[in-house]
C-alpha positions in Angstrom: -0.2 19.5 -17.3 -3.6 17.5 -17.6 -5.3 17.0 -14.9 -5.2 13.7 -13.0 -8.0 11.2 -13.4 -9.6 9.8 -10.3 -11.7 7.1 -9.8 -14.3 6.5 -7.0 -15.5 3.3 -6.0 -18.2 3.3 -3.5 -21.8 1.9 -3.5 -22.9 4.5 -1.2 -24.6 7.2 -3.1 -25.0 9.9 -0.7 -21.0 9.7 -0.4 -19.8 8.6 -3.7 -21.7 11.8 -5.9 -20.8 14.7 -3.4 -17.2 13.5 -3.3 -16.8 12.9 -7.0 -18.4 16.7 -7.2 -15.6 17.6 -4.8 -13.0 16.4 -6.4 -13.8 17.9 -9.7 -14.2 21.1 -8.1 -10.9 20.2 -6.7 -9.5 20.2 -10.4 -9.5 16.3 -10.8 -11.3 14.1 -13.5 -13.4 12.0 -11.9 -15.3 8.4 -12.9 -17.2 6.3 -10.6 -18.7 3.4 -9.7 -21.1 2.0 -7.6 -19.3 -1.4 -7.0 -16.4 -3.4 -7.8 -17.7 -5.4 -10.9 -18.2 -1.8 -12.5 -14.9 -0.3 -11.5 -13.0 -3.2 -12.8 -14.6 -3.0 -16.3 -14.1 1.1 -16.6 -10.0 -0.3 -15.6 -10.2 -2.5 -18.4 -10.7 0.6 -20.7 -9.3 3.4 -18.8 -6.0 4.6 -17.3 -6.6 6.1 -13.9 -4.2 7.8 -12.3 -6.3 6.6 -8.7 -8.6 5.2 -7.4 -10.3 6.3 -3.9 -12.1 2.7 -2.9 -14.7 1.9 -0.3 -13.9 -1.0 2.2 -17.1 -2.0 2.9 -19.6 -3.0 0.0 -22.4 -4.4 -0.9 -21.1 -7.6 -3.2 -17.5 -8.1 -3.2 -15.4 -5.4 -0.4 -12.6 -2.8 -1.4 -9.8 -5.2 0.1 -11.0 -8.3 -2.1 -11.1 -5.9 -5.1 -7.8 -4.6 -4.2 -6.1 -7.6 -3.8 -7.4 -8.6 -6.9 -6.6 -6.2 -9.1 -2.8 -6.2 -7.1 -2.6 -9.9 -8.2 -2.8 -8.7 -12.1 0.1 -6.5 -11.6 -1.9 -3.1 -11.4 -0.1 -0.6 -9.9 -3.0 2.2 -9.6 -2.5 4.4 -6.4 -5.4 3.9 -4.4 -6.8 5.5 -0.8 -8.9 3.5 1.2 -11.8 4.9 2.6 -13.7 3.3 5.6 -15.7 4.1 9.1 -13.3 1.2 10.4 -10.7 3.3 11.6 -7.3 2.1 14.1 -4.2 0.7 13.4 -5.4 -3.1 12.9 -7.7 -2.0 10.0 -4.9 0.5 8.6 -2.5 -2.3 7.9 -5.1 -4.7 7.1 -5.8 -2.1 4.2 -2.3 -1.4 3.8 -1.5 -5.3 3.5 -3.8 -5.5 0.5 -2.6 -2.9 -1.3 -3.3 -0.2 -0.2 -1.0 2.9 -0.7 -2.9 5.3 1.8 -5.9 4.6 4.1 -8.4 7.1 5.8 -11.1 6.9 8.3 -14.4 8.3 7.3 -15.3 11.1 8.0 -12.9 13.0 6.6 -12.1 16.4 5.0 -12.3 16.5 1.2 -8.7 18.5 1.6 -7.4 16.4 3.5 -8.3 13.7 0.6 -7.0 15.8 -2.3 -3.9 16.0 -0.3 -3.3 12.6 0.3 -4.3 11.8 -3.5 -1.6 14.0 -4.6 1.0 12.7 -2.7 0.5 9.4 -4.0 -0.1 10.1 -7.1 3.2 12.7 -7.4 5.5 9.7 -5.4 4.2 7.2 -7.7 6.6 6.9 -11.4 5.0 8.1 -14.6 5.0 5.3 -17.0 3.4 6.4 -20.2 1.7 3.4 -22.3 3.6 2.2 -25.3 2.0 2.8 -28.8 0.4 -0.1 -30.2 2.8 -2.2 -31.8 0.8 -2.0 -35.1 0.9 1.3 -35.5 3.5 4.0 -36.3 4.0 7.7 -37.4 6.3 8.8 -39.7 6.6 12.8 -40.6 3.2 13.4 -40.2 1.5 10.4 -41.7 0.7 7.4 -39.6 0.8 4.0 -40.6 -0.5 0.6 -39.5 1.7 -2.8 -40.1 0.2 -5.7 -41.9 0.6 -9.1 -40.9 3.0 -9.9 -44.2 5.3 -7.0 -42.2 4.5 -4.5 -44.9 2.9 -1.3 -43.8 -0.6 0.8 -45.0 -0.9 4.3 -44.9 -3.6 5.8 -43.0 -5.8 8.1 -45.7 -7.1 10.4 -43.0 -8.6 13.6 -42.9 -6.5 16.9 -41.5 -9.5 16.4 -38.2 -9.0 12.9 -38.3 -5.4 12.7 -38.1 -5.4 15.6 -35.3 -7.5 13.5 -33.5 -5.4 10.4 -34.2 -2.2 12.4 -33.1 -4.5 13.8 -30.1 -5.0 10.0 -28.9 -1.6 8.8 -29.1 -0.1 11.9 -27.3 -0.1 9.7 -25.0 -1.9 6.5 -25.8 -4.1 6.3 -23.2 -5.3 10.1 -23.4 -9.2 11.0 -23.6 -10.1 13.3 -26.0 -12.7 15.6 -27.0 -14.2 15.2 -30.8 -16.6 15.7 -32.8 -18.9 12.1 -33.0 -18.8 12.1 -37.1 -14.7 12.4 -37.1 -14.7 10.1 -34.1 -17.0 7.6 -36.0 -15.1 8.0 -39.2 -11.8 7.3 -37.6 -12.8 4.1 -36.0 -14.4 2.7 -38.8 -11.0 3.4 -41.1 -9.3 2.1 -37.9 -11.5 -1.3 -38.0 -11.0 -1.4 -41.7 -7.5 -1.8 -41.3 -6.7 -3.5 -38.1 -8.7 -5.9 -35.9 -7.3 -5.1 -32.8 -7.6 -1.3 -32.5 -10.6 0.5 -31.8 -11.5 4.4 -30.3 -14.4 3.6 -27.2 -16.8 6.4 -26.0 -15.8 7.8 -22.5 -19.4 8.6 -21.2 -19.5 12.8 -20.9 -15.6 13.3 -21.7 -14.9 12.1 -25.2 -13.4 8.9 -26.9 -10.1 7.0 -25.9 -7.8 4.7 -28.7 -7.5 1.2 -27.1 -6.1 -1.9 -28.5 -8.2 -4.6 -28.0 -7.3 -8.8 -27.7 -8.5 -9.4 -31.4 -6.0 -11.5 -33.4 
């Protein structure tokens, strides 16, 4: 099973880089971000499986964030983290959104643990392939706005990467830049709203973008 992605929201550096540390020692993939503006642009392009969020920040605060993000309809399990412990502040937290909340400081195995229980209670939904595109045998195709369909010409390394990215959509995937570049240019050939993005230090990602 791959391991679960994490992400970790807090603008405090001397937390936010030891913990991320942890948890990848901890066997998690972990992204990060100093503040909310950033973590809701790497949600934009990423699927995490949760998100560990700071209460208190400088710009907008964890709840707001939370409450925002709730308001779209995302469902990421998250853990609040916060020095304002008691029950008052629990179910404020939990009010918002929150699936777990836990006082700082805290034990980093007392973390993962809580992480994996939300994550393992929460139901696998596996994003949909874009509606554009297809596979058939072991060619894949993408559908043309008259209804007809194109066939991919790709490469044996191109199409395993293609395969690799839609297995599921949403996976992050190691390549090679040159068959990662050449694969999103016959990608933007073709279709205007798919595109492969960079994930900084992990690989590239398919995404399908709001083009028309």
């Amino acid at each position: 099973m791959a391991n679960k992605t994490v992400l970790v929201v807090d603008d405090d550096d001397a937390l936010r880089i030891p913990l991320a540390r942890g948890l990848r020692n901890a066997g998690f993939n972990v992204l990060t971000a100093p503040d909310a503006t950033t973590a809701q642009e790497i949600m934009k392009r990423i699927i995490v499986d949760a998100m560990v969020l700071d209460r208190m920040m400088v710009g907008m605060d964890g709840l707001t964030f939370l409450k925002q993000i709730r308001a779209t309809g995302n469902t990421t399990p998250t853990i609040i983290l916060t020095a304002m412990g008691g029950p008052e502040n629990t179910i404020d937290g939990l009010m918002c959104g929150a699936d777990d909340y836990l006082a700082k400081p805290f034990q980093l195995q007392e973390l993962v643990l809580r992480l994996n229980n939300i994550i393992n209670r929460t139901p696998v939904t596996q994003p949909q392939m874009p509606e554009n595109l297809f596979l058939s045998g072991d060619e894949f195709f993408i559908k043309t706005q008259n209804d007809g369909t194109l066939l991919l010409a790709l490469s044996g390394e191109e199409k395993k990467l293609l395969y690799n990215l839609t297995d599921p959509v949403g996976n992050i995937v190691s390549a090679q830049p040159m068959v990662a570049k050449r694969l999103r240019n016959k990608l933007n050939n073709v279709s205007s709203n798919l595109d492969i993005v960079t994930v900084r230090g992990r690989g590239y990602k398919l995404v399908q973008t709001d083009k028309n």
